[in-house]
C-alpha positions as CSV (number, residue, x, y, z in Angstrom):
1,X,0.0,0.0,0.0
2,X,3.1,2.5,0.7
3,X,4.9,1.8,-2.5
4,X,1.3,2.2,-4.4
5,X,0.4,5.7,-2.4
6,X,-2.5,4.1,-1.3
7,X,-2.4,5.4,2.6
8,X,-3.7,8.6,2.2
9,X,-5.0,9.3,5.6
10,X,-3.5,7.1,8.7
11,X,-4.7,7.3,12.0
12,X,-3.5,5.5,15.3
13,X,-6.0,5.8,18.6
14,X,-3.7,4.0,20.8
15,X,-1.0,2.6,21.3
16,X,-2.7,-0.6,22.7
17,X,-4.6,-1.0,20.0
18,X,-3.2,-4.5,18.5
19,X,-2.4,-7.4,21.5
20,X,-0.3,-10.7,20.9
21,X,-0.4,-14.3,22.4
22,X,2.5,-14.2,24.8
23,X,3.3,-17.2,27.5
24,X,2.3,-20.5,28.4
25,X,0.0,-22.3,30.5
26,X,-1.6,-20.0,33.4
27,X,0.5,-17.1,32.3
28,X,-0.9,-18.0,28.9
29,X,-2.5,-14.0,27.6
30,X,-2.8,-11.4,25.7
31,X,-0.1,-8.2,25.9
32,X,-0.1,-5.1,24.4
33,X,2.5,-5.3,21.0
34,X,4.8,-2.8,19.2
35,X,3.1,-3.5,16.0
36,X,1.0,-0.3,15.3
37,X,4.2,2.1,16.6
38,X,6.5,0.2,14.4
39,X,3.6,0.7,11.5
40,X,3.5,3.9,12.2
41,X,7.1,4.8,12.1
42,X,7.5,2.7,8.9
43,X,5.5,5.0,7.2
44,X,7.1,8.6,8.5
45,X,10.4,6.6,7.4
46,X,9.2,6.3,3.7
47,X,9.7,9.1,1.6
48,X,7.1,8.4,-1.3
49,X,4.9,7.3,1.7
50,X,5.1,10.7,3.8
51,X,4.8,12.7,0.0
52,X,1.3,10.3,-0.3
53,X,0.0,10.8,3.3
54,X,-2.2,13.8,3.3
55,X,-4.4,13.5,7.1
56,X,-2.3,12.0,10.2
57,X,-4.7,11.6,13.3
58,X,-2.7,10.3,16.7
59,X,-3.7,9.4,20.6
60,X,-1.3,7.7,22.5
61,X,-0.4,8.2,26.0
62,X,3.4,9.2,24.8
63,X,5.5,9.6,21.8
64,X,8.9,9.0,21.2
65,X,11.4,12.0,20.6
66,X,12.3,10.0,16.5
67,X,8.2,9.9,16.1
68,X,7.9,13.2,17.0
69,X,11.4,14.2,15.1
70,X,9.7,12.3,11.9
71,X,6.2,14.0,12.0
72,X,7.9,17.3,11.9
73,X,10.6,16.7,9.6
74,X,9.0,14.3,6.5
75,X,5.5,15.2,6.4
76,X,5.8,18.0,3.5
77,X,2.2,16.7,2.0
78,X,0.2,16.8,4.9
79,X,-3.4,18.8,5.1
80,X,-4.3,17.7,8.5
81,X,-2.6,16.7,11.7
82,X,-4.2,16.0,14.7
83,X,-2.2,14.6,17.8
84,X,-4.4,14.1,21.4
85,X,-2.4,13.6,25.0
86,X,1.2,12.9,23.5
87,X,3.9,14.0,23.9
88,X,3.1,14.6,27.2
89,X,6.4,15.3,29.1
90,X,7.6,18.6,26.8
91,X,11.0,16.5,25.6
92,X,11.5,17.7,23.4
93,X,8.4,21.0,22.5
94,X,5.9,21.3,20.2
95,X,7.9,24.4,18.9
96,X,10.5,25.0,21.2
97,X,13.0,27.4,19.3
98,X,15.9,25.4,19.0
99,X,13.9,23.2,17.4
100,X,12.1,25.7,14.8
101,X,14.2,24.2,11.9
102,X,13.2,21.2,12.3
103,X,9.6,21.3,10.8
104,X,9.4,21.2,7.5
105,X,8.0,23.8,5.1
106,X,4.5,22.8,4.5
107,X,2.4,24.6,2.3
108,X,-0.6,22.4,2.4
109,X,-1.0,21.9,6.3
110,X,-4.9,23.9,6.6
111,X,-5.7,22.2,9.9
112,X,-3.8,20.9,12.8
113,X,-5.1,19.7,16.5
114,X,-3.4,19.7,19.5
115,X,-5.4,18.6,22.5
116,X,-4.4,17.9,25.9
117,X,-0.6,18.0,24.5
118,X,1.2,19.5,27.2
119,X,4.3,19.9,25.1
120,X,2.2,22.1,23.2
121,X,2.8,25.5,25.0
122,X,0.6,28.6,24.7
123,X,3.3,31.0,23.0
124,X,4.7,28.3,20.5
125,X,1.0,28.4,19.1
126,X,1.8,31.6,17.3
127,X,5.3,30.9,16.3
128,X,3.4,27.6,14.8
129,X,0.6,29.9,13.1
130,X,3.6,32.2,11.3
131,X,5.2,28.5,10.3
132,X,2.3,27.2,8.3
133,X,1.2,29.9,5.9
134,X,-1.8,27.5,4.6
135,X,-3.2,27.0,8.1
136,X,-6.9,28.0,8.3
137,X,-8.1,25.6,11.4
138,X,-6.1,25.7,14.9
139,X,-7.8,23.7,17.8
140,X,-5.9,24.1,21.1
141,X,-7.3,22.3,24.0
142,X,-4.2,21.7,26.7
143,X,-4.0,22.5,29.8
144,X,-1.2,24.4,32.4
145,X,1.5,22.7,33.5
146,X,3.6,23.7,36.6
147,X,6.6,24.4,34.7
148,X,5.0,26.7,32.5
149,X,7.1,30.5,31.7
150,X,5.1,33.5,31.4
151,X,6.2,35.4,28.3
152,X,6.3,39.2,28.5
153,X,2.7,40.7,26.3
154,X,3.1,42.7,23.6
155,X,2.4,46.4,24.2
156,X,0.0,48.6,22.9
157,X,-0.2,49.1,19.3
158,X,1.5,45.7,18.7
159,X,-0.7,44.8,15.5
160,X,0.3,48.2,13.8
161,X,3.9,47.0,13.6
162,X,4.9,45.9,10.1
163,X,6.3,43.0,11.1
164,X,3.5,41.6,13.2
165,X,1.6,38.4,12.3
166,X,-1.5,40.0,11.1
167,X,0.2,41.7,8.9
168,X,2.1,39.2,7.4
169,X,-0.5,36.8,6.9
170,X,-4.0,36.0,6.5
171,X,-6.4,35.6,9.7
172,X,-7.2,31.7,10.5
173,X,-11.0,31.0,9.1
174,X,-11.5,29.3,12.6
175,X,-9.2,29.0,16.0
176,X,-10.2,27.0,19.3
177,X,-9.2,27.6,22.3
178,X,-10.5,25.7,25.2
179,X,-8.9,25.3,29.1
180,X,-7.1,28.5,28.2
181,X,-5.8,30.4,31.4
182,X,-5.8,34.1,31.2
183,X,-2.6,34.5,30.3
184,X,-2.5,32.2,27.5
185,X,-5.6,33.8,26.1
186,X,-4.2,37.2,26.1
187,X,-0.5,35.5,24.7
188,X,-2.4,33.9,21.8
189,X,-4.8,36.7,21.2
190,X,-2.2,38.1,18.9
191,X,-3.2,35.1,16.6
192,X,-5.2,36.7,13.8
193,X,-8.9,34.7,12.9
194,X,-12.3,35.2,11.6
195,X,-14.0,33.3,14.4
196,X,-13.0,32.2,17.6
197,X,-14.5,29.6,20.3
198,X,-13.2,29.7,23.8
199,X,-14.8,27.2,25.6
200,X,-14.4,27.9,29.3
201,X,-16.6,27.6,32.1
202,X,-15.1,30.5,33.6
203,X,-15.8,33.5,31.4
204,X,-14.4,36.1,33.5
205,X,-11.0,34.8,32.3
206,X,-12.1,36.2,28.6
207,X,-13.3,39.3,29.5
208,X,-10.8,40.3,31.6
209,X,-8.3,39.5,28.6
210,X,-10.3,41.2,26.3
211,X,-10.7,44.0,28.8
212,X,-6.6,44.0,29.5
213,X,-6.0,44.0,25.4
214,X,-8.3,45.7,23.0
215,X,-6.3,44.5,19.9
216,X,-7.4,40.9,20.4
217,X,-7.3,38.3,18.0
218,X,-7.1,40.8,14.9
219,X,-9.9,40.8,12.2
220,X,-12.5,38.5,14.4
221,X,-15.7,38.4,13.3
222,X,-17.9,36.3,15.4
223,X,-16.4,35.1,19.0
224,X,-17.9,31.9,20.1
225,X,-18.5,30.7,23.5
226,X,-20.0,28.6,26.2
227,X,-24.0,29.1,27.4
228,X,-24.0,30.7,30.5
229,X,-24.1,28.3,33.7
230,X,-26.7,28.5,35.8
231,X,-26.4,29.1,39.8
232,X,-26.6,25.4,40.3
233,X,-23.8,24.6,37.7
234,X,-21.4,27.5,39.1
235,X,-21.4,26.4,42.6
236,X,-21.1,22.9,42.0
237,X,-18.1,23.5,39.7
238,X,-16.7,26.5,42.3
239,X,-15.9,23.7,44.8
240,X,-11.7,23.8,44.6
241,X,-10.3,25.6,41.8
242,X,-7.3,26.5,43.5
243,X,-5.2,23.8,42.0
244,X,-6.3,24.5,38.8
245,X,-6.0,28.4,38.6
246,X,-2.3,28.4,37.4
247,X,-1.2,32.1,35.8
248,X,-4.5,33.7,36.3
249,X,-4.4,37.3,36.6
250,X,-5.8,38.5,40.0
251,X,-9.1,40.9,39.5
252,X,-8.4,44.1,39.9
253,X,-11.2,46.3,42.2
254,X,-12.7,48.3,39.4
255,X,-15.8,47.0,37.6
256,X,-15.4,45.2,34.4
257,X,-17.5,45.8,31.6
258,X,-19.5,42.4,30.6
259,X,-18.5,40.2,27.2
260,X,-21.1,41.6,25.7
261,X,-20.6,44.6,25.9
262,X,-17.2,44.5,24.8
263,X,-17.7,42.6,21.5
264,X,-20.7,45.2,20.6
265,X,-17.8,48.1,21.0
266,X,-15.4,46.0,18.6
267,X,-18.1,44.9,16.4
268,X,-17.8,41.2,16.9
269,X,-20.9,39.0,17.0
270,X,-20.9,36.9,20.5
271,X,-22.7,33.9,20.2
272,X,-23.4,31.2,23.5
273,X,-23.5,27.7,21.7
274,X,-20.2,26.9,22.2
275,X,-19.3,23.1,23.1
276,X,-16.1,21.5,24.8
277,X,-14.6,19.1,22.3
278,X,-12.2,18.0,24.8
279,X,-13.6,18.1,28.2
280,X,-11.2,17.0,31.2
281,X,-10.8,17.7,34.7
282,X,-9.9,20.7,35.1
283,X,-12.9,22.8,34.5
């Protein structure tokens, strides 16, 4: 099928997915097997195989560093990429920048998914967006981590500068955000898009963003989001949210104006009929 071009789209939904017939008598069972990682990784080897391959969809609890190494370095052809929980341990980054030159130019990539990827940090989102001049889809759903660095924001009048990413390139048709802290909404906020879903229970940490940065996410159109809870919901989902509040701003005293409000003064339609497409635990 590889030397034909036949495998045009490839997905692998765990790594567990294929067992063997291992031992004898009592200890006679069924363990998990190398075979679809190997499969995998015979493919991303193959050149005429990687030029054929045009939608990669991966969830695994880990990926190797050479899987990862391959995905970014062979995959030239690819249209769509989605990779859900791995890697999970940021060795090596999404996008870290020593690693920038090793992802290939791709000038067909339109939609790529990262969800629950903790490797995939906040401000490498944008230094992916610049990479893939094609991209029109970004859905980030991850999560903090601990380890986490807060990058510096960019001041005032940031999207007038020349050399800013909205004005080197054309806004996304669509970018997801969900489990976003505060400051990783107002970090990717310089990410140009039509529309754009954040899909938090907590809306205050949009607003507050918005409210912080009036230049955000340049040429939006319609901003997508979450039906409002209901008393019941809020209080039940207020029980601990300590552990889970990493790199939120603290409110300041003085009253913010509401989400609505805001979009009406930028012109941006708000619409409540968002949905989580990756719900998890922390929120």
């Amino acid at each position: 099928m590889m030397e034909a071009n036949q495998i045009i789209r490839f997905g692998l939904f765990s790594a567990q997915i294929m067992k063997t017939l291992r031992g004898k008598g009592r200890y006679f069972g069924l363990q998990a097997s190398n075979a679809p990682m190997e499969m995998l990784k015979q493919i991303l080897r193959s050149e005429r195989a990687c030029r054929a391959l045009q939608r990669l969809d991966l969830t695994m609890e880990d990926m190797t560093r050479e899987c990862l190494f391959l995905i970014r370095s062979r995959l030239t052809s690819l249209r769509s990429l989605t990779i859900r929980h791995a890697p999970r341990f940021r060795l090596p980054g999404i996008f870290e920048p020593i690693c920038q030159q090793l992802w290939c130019q791709n000038n067909n990539l339109t939609t790529l998914n990262l969800m629950r990827c903790s490797s995939a940090h906040a401000a490498q989102m944008v230094s992916l967006v610049w990479h893939f001049p094609t991209l029109e889809v970004l859905v980030w759903a991850t999560c903090g981590h601990q380890d986490d660095l807060i990058p510096p924001f960019s001041k005032a009048g940031w999207s007038k500068d020349p050399t800013s990413l909205p004005r080197l390139r054309q806004p996304l048709k669509l970018l997801v955000l969900e489990h976003a802290l505060e400051w990783e909404i107002r970090v990717m906020g310089v990410i140009p898009a039509e529309t754009v879903i954040v899909a938090h229970p907590d809306e205050l940490r949009l607003t507050r963003s918005m409210a912080h940065r009036v230049e955000m996410f340049p040429g939006m159109k319609t901003l997508r989001v979450l039906p409002r809870e209901s008393d019941e919901e809020r209080e039940s989902r207020r029980v601990d949210d300590s552990a889970h509040s990493l790199g939120d701003q603290v409110s300041d005293n003085k009253t913010l104006p509401t989400l609505d409000v805001l979009c009406e003064d930028l012109g941006v339609v708000l619409l409540r009929d968002a949905e989580l497409l990756h719900p998890c635990d922390c929120c």
